[in-house]
C-alpha positions as CSV (number, residue, x, y, z in Angstrom):
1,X,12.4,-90.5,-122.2
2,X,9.0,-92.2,-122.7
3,X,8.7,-95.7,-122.2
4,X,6.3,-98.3,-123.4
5,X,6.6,-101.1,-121.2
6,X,5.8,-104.4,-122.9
7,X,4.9,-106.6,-119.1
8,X,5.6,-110.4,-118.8
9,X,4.6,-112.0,-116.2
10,X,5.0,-115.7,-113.9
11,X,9.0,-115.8,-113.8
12,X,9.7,-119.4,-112.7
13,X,11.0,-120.8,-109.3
14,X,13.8,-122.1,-109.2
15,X,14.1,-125.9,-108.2
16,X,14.0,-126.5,-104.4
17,X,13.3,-122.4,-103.7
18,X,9.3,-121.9,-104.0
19,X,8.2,-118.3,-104.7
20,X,12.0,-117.6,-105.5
21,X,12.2,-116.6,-109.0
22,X,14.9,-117.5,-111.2
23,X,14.8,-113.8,-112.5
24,X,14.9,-110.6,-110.5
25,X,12.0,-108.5,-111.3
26,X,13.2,-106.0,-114.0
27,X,14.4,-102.7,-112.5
28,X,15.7,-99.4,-114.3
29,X,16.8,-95.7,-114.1
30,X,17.5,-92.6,-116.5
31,X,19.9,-90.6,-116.5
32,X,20.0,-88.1,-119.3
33,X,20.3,-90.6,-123.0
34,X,21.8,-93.4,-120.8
35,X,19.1,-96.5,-119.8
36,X,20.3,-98.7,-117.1
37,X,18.0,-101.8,-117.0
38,X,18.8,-104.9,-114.8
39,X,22.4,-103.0,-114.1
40,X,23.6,-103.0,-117.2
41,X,23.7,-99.7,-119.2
42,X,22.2,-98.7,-123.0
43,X,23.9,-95.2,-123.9
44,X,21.4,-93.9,-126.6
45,X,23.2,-90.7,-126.8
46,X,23.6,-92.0,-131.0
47,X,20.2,-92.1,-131.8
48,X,19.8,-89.3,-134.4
49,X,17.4,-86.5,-133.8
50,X,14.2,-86.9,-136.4
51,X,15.7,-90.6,-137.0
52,X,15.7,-94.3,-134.9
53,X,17.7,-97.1,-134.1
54,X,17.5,-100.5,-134.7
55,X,18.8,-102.2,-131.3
56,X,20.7,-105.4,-132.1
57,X,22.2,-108.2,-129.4
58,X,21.0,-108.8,-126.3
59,X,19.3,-106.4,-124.7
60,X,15.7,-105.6,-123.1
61,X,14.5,-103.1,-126.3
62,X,11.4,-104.1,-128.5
63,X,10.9,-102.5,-131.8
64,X,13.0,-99.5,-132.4
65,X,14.0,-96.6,-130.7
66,X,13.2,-93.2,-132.2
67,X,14.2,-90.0,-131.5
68,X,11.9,-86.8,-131.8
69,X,12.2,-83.4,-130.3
70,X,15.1,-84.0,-128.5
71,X,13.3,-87.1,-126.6
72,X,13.7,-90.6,-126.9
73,X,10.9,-92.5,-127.5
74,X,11.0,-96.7,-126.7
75,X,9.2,-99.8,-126.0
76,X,10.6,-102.1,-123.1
77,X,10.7,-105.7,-121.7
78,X,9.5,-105.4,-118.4
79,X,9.9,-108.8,-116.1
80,X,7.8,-109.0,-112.6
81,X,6.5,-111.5,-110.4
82,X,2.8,-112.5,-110.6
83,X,3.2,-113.7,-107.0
84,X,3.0,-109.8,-106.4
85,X,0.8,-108.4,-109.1
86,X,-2.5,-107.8,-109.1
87,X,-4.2,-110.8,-111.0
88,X,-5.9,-107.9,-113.8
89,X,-3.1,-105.5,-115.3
90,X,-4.1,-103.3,-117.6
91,X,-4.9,-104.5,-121.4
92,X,-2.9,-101.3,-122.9
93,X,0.8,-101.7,-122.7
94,X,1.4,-98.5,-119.7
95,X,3.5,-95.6,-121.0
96,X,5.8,-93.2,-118.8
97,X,8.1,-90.6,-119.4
98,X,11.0,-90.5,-117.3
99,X,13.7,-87.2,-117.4
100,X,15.4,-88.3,-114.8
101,X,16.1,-91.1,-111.9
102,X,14.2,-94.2,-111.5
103,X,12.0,-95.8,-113.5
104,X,8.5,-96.1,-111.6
105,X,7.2,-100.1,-111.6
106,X,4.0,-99.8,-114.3
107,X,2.9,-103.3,-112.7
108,X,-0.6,-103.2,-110.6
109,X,0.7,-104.6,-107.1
110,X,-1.6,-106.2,-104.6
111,X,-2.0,-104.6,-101.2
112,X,0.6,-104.9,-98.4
113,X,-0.6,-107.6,-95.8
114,X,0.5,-106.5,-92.6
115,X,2.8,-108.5,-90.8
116,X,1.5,-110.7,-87.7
């Protein structure tokens, strides 16, 4: 599966909770033509080879999702925290392809500060 991944940054605190976002950080896996994003599950299996699919409802798709050579080809929502990013992300949307398991985090992160 190769993913585009369309990055929004600065989820919100929630009232009260500073540095608590009001959002979990977006977090997926593949497994085979199923997507699971944030938990919930997007079976793609019906996506036509040579053809695309036009995703409608809710869900975390943007633009539509084609189908060629046997692999699925998609651009995704991707929701982080800019409390954790690196301040410069890259200007091109990143793109990974994914067979199998998780779904590596395309944001920059900054550097681990080691505990006191």
């Amino acid at each position: 599966m190769n993913i585009t991944f369309i990055c929004s940054a600065g989820l919100p605190s929630l009232p009260g909770l500073p540095g608590q976002p009001d959002q979990p950080e977006t977090t997926a896996s593949v497994a085979g033509d199923t997507l699971t994003v944030d938990g919930l599950d997007y079976d793609l299996s019906a996506v036509p080879e040579g053809g695309f699919a036009e995703p409608i409802g809710d869900h975390p798709f943007v633009g539509r999702i084609r189908r060629s050579g046997g692999v699925l080809s998609l651009s995704l929502r991707w929701r982080y925290d800019a409390a954790t990013a690196e301040a410069h992300q890259p200007t091109v949307a990143p793109v990974l392809t994914v067979v199998a398991g998780a779904v590596p985090d395309p944001i920059i992160r900054k550097p681990a500060t080691p505990e006191a």
